[in-house]
N, C-alpha and C positions, 0 to 999 in steps of 0.2 A: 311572596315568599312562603308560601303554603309549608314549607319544610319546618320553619322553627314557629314555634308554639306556646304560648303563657299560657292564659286560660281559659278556652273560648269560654264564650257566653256568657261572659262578666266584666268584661271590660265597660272600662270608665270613662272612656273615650268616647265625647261627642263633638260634634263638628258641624259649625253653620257656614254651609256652602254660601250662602246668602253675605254674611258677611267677609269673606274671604278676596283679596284684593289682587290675588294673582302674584305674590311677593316670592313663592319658591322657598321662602323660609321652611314650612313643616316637609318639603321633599327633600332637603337638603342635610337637615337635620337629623332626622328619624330613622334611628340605626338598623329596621327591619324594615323599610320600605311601604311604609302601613300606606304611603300616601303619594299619590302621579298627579303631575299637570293633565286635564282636560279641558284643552283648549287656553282660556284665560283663568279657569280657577282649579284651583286643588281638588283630588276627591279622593275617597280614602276605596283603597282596592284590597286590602285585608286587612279587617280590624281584628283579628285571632291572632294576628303574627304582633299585637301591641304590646308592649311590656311596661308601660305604663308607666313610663320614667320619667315625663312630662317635659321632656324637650323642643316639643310641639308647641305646646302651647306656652311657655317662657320664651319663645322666639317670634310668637304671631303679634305682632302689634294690632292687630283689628280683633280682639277677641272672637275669634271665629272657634278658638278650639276650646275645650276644656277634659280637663283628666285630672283626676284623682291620683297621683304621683305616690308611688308606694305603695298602694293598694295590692294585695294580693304577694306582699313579700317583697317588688320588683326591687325594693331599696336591698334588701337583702341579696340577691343575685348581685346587683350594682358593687356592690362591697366588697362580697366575693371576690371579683376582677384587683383589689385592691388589698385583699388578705391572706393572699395563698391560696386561692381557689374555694376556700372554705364555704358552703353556703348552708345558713342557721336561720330558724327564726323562731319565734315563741319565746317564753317563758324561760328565763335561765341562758340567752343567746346574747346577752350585749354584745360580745366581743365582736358579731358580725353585725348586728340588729341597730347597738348603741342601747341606750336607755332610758325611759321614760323618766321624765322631772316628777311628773304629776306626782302629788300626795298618794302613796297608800300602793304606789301602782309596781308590775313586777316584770310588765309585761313590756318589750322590745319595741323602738318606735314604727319598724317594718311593719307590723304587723295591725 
């Protein structure tokens, strides 16, 4: 899915082939196609089109995948879809972002 795009070359998205059982779970799930059956195990055929929303890996029961869910805003886009389109993040953006608990802190949990 060459066409849609987060952010290359920072994705959080790794994947042990090795461990991977053939379950179809992360092809099934993964709303930009990041990932095809080859043969008996998964491989991922664009990790640029990844949005890092960590669907992948909350459905692999063999820990094969791991992602950084959120990273790079994608919770913010996520939200969007569920707030009028709107899409925020930083500083001053709860409405889209939410907000950090943490002590002292100002900053959106997106982010």
């Amino acid at each position: 899915m060459a066409e849609l795009r987060y952010l290359d070359d920072v994705i959080t998205l790794r994947y042990d082939a090795g461990k991977c059982t053939g379950c179809k779970m992360c092809v099934m799930v993964c709303p930009h196609g990041v990932f095809e059956m080859d043969g008996n195990r998964a491989k991922v055929v664009d990790l640029g089109a990844c949005m890092e929303c960590g669907a992948c890996q909350r459905n692999c029961d063999f820990d094969a995948i791991h992602v950084d869910s959120g990273v790079g805003c994608a919770a913010a886009i996520i939200a969007s879809w569920f707030n009028g389109g709107t899409v925020a993040c930083g500083p001053g953006d709860e409405a889209a972002c939410g907000t950090d608990t943490g002590s002292n802190s100002t900053k959106g949990t997106c982010c």
